[in-house]
C-alpha positions in Angstrom: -0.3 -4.4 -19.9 0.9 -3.7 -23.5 4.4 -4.7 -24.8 5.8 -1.3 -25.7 8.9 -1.3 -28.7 12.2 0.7 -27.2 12.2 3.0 -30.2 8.7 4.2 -29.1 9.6 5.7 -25.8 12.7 7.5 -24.0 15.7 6.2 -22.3 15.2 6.0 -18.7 18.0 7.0 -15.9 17.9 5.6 -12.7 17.9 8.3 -10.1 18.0 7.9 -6.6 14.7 8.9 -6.0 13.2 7.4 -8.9 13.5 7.7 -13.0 14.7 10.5 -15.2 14.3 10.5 -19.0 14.5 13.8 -21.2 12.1 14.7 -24.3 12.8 15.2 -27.8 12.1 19.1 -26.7 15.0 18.7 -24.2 12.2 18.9 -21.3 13.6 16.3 -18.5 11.1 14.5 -16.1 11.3 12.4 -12.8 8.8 9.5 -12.0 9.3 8.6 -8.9 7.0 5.2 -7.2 7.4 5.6 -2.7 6.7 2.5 -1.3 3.7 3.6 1.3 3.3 0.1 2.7 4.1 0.5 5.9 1.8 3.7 6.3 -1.5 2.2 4.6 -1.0 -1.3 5.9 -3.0 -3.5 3.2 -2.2 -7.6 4.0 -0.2 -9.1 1.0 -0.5 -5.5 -1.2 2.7 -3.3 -1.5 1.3 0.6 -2.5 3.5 3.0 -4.2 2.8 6.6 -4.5 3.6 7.0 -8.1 4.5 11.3 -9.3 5.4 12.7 -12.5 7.0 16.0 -12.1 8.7 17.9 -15.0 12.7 19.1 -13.3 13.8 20.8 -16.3 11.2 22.3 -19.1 13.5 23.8 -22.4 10.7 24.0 -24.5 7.4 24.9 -23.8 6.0 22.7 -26.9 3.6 20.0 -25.0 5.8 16.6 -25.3 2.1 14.1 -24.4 1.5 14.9 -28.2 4.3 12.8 -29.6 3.1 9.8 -27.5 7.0 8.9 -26.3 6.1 10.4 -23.3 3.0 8.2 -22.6 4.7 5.1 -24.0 7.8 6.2 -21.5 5.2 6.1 -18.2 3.1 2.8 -19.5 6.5 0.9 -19.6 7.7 1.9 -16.5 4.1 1.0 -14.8 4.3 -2.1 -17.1 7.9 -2.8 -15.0 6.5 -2.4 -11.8 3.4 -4.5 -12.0 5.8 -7.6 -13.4 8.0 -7.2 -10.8 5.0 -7.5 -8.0 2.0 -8.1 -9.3 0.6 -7.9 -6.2 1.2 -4.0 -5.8 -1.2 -1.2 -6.2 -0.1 2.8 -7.0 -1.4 5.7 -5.8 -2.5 8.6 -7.7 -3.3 11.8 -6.5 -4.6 14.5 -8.8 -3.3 17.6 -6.7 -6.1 20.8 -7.0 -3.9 23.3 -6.1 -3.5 24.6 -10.0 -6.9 23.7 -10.6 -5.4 21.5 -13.4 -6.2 18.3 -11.9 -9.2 17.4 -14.3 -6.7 17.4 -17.6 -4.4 15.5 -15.6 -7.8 12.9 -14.6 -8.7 12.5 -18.7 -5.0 12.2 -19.7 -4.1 9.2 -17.3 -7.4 7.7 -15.4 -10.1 8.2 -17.7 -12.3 5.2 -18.5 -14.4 7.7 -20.8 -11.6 9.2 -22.5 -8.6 7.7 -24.7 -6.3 7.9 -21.3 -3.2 6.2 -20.6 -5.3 3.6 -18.6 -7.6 2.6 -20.9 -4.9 2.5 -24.0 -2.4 0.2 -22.0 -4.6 -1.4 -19.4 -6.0 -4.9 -21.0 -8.5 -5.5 -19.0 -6.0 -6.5 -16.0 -6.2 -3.4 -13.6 -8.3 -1.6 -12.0 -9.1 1.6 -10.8 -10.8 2.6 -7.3 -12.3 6.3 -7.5 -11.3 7.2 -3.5 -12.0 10.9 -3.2 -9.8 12.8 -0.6 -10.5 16.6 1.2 -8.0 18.1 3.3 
């Protein structure tokens, strides 16, 4: 994955849970990664559920605009697949505020300038695995 220059995303705080980092519009997210390896037993791959969740919003200006944001989350997935390359994440696009297409074109999208195809190289991959309740 892409090298990513410090100045170019946020500072990260390690939480117990996970990551926190606040915007430049005082908004404060946590990206968590759960390690679901003993639940969907894969031999050799560690999976993570990976979440983005905003805990604190100040400003309601959109912070994916500035691109710190996206940098922020490419470098912490950077981390993670350095550390264990043999790892997979999870994503799961929740429907319940119908919002879950944006969130599809923002990160996943091979069609789309997503976070996936801007920081990917060529080494990952992504496995389409629908899911109904």
């Amino acid at each position: 994955m892409t090298t990513l220059n410090s100045s170019s995303r946020y500072s990260l705080t390690e939480a117990p849970n996970g990551y926190i980092f606040t915007t430049d519009y005082g908004n404060e997210y946590l990206v968590t990664f759960s390690d679901l390896t003993s639940i969907i037993n894969l031999k050799g791959l560690k999976i993570y559920d990976f979440g983005i969740e905003v805990i604190k919003r100040n400003s309601v200006k959109n912070d994916k605009f500035n691109g710190k944001l996206k940098n922020t989350i490419a470098a912490l997935l950077s981390q993670l697949f350095f550390k264990q390359p043999e790892c997979a994440i999870l994503i799961i696009l929740d429907t319940t505020d119908n919002k879950h297409q944006a969130r599809y074109r923002m990160f996943l999208s091979l069609k789309h300038n997503s976070w996936f195809k801007q920081f990917n190289n060529g080494v990952l991959e992504i496995i389409d695995l629908p899911l109904c309740e």
